[in-house]
LUMPA-494414 format. One line per field, with one value per residue (C-alpha): residue number from 1; residue in three letters; x negated, y negated, z negated. Coordinates in Angstrom, 1 decimal, always signed. Layout:
REM residues N
bami: (NUM/...)
mimi: (ALA/...)
X: (X/...)
Y: (Y/...)
Z: (Z/...)
REM end
This chain:
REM residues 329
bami: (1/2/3/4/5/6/7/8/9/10/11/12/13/14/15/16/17/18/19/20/21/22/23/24/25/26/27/28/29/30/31/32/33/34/35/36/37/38/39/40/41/42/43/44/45/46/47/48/49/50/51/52/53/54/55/56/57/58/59/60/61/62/63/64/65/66/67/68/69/70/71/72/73/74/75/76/77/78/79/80/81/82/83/84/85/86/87/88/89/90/91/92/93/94/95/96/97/98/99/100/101/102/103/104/105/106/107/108/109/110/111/112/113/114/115/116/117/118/119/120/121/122/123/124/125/126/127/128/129/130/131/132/133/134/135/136/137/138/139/140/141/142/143/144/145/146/147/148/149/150/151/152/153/154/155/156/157/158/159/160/161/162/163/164/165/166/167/168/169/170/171/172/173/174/175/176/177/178/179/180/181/182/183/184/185/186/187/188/189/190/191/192/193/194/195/196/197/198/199/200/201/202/203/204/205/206/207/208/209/210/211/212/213/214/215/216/217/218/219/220/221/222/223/224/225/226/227/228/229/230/231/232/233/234/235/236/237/238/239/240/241/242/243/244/245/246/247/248/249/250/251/252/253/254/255/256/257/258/259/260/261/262/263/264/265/266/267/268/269/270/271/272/273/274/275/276/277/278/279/280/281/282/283/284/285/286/287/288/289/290/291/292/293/294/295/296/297/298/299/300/301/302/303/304/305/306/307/308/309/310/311/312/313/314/315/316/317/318/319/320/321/322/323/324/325/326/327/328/329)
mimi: (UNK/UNK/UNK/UNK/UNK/UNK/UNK/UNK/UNK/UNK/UNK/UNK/UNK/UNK/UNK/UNK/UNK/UNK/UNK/UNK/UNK/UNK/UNK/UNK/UNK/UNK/UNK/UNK/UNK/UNK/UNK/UNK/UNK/UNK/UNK/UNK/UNK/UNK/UNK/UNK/UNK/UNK/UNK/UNK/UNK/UNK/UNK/UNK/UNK/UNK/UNK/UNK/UNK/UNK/UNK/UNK/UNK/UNK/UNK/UNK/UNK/UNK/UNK/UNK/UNK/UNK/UNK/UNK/UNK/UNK/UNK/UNK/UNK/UNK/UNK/UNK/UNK/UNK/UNK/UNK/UNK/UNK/UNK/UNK/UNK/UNK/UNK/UNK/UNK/UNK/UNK/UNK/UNK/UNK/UNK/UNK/UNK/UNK/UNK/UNK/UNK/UNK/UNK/UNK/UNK/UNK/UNK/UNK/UNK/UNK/UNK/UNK/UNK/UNK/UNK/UNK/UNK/UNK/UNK/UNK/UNK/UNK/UNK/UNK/UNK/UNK/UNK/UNK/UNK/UNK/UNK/UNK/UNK/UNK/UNK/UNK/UNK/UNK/UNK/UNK/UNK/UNK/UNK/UNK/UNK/UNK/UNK/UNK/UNK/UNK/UNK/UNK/UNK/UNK/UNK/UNK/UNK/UNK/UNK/UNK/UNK/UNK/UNK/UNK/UNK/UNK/UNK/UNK/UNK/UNK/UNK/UNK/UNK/UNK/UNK/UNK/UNK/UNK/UNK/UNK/UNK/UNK/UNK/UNK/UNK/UNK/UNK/UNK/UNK/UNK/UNK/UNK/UNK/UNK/UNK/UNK/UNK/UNK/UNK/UNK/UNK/UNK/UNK/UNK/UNK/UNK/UNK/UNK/UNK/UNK/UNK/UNK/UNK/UNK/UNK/UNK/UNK/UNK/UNK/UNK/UNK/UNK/UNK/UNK/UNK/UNK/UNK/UNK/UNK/UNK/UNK/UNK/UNK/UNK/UNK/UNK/UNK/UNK/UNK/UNK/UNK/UNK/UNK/UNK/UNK/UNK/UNK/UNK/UNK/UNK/UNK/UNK/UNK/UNK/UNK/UNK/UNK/UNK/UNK/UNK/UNK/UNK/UNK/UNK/UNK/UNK/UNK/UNK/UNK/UNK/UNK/UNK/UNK/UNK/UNK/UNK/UNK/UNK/UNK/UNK/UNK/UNK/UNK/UNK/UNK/UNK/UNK/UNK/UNK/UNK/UNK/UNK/UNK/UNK/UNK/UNK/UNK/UNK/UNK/UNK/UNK/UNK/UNK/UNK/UNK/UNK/UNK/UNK/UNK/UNK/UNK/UNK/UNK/UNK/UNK/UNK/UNK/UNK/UNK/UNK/UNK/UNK/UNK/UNK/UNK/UNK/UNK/UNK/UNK)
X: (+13.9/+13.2/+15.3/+16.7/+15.4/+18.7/+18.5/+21.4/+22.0/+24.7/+25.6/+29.4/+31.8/+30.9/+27.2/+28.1/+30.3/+27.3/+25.0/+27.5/+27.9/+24.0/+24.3/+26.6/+24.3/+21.3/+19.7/+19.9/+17.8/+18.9/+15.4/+16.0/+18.5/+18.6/+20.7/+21.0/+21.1/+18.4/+16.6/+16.2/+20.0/+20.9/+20.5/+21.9/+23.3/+20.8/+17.5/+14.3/+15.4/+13.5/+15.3/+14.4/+15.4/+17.2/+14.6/+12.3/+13.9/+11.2/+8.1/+9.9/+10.6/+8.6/+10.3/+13.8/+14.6/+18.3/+19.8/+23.2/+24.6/+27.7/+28.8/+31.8/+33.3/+34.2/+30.5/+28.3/+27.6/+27.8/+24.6/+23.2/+23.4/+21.6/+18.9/+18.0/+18.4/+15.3/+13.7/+15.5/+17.5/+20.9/+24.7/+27.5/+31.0/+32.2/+36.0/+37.1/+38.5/+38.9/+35.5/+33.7/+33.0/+30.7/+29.4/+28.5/+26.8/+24.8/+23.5/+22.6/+20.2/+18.1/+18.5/+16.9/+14.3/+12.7/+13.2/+16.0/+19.3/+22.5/+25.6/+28.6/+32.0/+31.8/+34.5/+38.3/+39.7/+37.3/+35.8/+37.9/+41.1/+39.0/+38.3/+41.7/+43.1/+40.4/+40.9/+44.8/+45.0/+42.7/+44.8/+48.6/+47.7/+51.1/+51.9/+51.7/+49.5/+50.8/+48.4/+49.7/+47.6/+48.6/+50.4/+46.3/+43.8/+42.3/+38.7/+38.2/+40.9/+40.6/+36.8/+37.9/+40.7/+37.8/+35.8/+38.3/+37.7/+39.1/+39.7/+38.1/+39.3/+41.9/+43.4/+45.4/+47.4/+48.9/+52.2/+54.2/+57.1/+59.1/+61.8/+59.0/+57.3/+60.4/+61.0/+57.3/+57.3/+60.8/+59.4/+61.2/+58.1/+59.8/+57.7/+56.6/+54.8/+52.3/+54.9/+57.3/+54.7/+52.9/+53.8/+50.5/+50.9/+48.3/+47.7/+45.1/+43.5/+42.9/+40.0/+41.0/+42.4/+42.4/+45.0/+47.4/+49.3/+45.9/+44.5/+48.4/+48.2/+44.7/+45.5/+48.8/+47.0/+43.7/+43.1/+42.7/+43.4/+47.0/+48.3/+50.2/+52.0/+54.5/+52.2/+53.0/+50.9/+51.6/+49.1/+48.3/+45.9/+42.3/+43.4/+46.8/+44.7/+42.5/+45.2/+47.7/+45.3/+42.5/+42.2/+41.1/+43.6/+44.2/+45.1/+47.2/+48.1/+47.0/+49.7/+50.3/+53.6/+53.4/+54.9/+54.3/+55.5/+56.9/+59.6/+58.4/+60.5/+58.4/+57.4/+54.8/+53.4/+50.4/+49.1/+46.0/+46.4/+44.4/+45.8/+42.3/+42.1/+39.2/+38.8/+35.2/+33.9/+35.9/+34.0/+30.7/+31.2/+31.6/+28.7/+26.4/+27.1/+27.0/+23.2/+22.2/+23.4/+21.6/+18.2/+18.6/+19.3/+16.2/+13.7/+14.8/+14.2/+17.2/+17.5/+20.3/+23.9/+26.1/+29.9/+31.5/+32.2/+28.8/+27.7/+27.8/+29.9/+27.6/+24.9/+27.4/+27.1/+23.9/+24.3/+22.9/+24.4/+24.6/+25.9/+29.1/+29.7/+30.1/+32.2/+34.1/+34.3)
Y: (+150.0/+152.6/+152.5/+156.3/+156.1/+157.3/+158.5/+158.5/+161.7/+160.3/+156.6/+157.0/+155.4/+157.6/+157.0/+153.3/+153.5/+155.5/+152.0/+149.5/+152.0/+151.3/+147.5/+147.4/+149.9/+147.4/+151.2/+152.5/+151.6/+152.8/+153.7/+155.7/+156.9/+159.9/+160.0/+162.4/+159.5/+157.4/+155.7/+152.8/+152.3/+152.3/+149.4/+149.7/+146.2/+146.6/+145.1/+147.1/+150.5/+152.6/+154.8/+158.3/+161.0/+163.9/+166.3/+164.8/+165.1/+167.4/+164.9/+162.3/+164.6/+162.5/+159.3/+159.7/+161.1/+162.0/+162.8/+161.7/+164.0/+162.3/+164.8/+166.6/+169.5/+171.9/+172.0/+169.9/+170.3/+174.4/+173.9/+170.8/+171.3/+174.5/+173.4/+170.2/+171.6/+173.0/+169.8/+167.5/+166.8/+166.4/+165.2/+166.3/+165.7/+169.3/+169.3/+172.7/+173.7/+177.5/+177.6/+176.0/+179.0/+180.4/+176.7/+176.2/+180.2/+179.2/+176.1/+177.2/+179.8/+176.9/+174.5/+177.0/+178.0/+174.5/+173.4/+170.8/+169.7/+169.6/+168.4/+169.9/+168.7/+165.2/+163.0/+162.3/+165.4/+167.9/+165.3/+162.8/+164.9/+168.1/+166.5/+165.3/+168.8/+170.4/+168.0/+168.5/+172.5/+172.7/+170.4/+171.7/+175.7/+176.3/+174.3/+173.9/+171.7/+169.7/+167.8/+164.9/+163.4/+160.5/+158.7/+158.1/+158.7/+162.5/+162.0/+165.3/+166.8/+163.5/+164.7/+168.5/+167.3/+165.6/+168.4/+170.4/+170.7/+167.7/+165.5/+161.8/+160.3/+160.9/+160.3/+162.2/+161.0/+163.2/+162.6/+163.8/+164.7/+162.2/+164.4/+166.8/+164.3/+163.1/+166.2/+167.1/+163.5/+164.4/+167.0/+169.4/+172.0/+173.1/+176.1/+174.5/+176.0/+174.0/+173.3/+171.9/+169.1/+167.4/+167.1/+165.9/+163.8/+163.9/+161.0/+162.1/+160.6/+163.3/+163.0/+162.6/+165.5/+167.0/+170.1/+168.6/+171.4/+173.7/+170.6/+170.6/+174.2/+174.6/+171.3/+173.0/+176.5/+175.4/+178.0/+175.6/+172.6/+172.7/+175.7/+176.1/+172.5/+171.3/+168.7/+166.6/+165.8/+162.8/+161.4/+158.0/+155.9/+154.6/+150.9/+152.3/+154.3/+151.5/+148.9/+151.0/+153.1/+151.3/+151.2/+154.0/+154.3/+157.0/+157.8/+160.4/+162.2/+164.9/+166.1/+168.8/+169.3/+171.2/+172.0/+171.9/+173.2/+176.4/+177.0/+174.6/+172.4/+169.2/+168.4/+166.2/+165.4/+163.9/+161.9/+160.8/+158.7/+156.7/+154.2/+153.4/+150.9/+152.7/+156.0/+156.4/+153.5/+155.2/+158.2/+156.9/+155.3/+158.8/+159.8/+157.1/+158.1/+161.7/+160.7/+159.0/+162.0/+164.6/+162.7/+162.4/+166.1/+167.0/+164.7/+167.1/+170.0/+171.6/+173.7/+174.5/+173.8/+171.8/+170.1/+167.7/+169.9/+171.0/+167.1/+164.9/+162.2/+159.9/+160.6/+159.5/+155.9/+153.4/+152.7/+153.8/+156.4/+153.4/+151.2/+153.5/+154.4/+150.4/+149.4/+152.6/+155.4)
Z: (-64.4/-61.9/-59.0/-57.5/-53.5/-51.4/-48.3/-46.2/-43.3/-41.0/-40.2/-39.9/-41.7/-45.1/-44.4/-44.5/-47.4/-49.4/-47.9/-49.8/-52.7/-53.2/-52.6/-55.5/-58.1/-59.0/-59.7/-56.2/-53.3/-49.7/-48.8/-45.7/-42.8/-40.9/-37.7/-34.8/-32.7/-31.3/-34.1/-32.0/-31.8/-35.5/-37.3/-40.8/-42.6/-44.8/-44.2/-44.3/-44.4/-42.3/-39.7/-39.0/-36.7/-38.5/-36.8/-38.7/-42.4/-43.7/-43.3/-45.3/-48.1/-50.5/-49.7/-51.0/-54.6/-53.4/-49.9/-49.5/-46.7/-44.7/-42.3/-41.5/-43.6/-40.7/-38.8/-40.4/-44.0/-43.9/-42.1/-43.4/-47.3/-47.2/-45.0/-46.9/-50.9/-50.6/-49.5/-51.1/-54.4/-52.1/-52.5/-50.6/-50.1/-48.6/-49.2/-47.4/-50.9/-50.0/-49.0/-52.2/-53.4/-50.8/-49.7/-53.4/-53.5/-50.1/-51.5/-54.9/-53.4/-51.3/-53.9/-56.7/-54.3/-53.5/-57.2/-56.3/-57.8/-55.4/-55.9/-53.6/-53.2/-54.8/-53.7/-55.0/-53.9/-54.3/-57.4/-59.3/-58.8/-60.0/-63.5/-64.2/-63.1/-65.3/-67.9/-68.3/-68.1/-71.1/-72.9/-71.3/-71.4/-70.9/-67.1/-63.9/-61.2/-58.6/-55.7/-53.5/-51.4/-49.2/-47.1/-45.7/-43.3/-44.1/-42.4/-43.0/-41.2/-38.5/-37.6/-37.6/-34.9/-33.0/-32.4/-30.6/-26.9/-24.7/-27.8/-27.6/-31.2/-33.8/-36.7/-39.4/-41.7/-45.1/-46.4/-49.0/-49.2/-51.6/-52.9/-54.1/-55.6/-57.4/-59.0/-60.2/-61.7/-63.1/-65.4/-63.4/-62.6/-59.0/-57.5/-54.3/-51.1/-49.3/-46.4/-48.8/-50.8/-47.7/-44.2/-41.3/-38.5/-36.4/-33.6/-30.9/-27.8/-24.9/-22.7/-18.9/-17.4/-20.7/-21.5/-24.5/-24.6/-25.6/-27.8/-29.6/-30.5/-31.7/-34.2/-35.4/-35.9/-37.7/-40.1/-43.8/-42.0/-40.1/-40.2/-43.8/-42.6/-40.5/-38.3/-35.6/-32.8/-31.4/-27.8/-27.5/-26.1/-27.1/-27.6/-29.0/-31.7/-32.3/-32.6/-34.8/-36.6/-37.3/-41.0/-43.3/-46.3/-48.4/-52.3/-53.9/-57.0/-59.7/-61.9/-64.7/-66.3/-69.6/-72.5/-76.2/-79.7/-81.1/-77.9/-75.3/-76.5/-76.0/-72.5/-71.2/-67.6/-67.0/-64.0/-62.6/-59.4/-56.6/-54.2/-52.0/-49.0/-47.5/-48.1/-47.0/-49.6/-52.3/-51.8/-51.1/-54.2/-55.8/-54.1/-55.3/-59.1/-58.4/-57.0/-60.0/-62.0/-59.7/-59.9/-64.0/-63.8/-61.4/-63.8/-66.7/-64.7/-63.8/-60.6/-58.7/-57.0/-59.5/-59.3/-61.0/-63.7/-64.5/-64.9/-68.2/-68.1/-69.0/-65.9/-63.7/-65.5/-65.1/-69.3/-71.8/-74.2/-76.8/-74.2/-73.1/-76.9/-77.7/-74.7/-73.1/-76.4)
REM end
């Protein structure tokens, strides 16, 4: 069996998640890493992959047959995903959800233009929780969605605190708010603003002689991010952060509540949920699959930018068509 060549861009904790991912796919080989970091100073767990600078992505076209990009939502993958689907079949994880639309329009016009599949906004939420919302409005028409995510560590929202000005590290946990939660999962279909179904804390470590009160408000007014929550910002210290907050949990909930027969009478709610002990492995894992899928996709000749809805179940999956029939149908 032919093995899909992955190349990883990044070496945080997603890169590394995508590297064990491949360790546990007997179809994937971790080929190659591109870092904006000294080559010399990244040595990946796995031996034998060769590590490149990211300047130098385009000469190693030809070596991967899917690009795994592992940066950030807010800076990085705007940039990145264009500039590499025309080089490379690629996979992202961009999870800005009001900006899919115009990350997935950007892409689409690279990716068609070098002849490459990519896939955007594969994860758990953009991803997993996608399906299972799609999945249960066109079975409940008449309904309503509700999204928890949380209590975990959003790395998203953790690496978009990061980059503001006088910030060293962070972390940034979602919660929900239980009595919300209670209700949906009641049957009880409350209208709910955003404020009202999650709450963010936020814990941050300043640079020295950093202004908090500037780094405070730029977290609590972050346009898709902060600002349609209550968030608390709480300072603490490096070896505070990395004693309390070391771990990287998350998990959540999809749910519709609908309705059936004649008057409504009949109600049902359906719930698809995720408890995951590291977040970044979960969605490496996601990533993985979504690779295998974008390189079956590219052998048949398909173009373009593609989501989780535009894939068949099934190329997700190492088995055959036979083989899922017998054992998952």
């Amino acid at each position: 069996m032919a093995k899909t060549r992955i190349g990883i861009l990044g070496y945080g904790n997603l890169g590394r998640g995508v590297e064990l991912a491949c360790r546990q796919n007997d179809d994937m080989e971790f080929a190659a890493l591109f870092t904006r970091r000294d080559p010399a100073t990244v040595k990946p767990l796995t031996d034998g992959v060769a590590v490149y600078a990211a300047a130098d992505l385009a000469a190693h076209a030809d070596d991967v047959d899917v690009l795994v990009l592992c940066g950030g939502s807010a800076s990085d993958l705007p940039e990145q995903t264009p500039a590499c689907a025309s080089l490379f079949n690629v996979v992202d994880s961009f999870d800005t959800h009001a900006n899919i639309p115009v990350h997935f329009a950007n892409v689409d016009v690279e990716a068609k233009a070098g002849g490459k599949v990519a896939v955007i906004s594969a994860g758990w939420d953009p991803g997993m929780f996608s399906l299972a919302r799609l999945y249960a409005n066109s079975i409940l028409p008449e309904g309503r969605d509700y999204t928890f995510w949380g209590r975990g560590v959003s790395q998203g929202h953790s690496d978009a605190i990061r980059r503001i000005e006088g910030v060293a590290d962070a972390r940034q946990y979602t919660v929900p708010v239980p009595e919300a939660l209670d209700a949906v999962r009641a049957g009880e279909n409350p209208e709910l603003t955003t404020r009202q179904k999650h709450t963010r804390e936020c814990y941050v470590v300043a640079k020295e002689g950093a202004d908090k009160a500037a780094i405070e408000k730029a977290i609590v007014e972050m346009p898709n991010y902060f600002s349609d929550y209550d968030t608390t910002v709480t300072f603490v210290t490096q070896e505070e952060l990395d004693r309390d907050h070391a771990g990287i949990p998350h998990g959540g909930s999809v749910i519709r509540s609908g309705v059936t027969g004649a008057g409504g009478e009949h109600a049902h709610v359906v719930e698809y949920s995720l408890k995951l002990d590291s977040n970044p492995e979960f969605t490496g894992s996601v990533l993985v699959a979504c690779a295998r899928a974008a390189h079956r996709l590219a052998r048949e000749g398909q173009t373009g930018c593609k989501t989780l809805f535009d894939i068949p179940p099934a190329y997700l999956s190492p088995l055959a068509a036979e083989e899922l029939r017998a054992s998952m149908l």
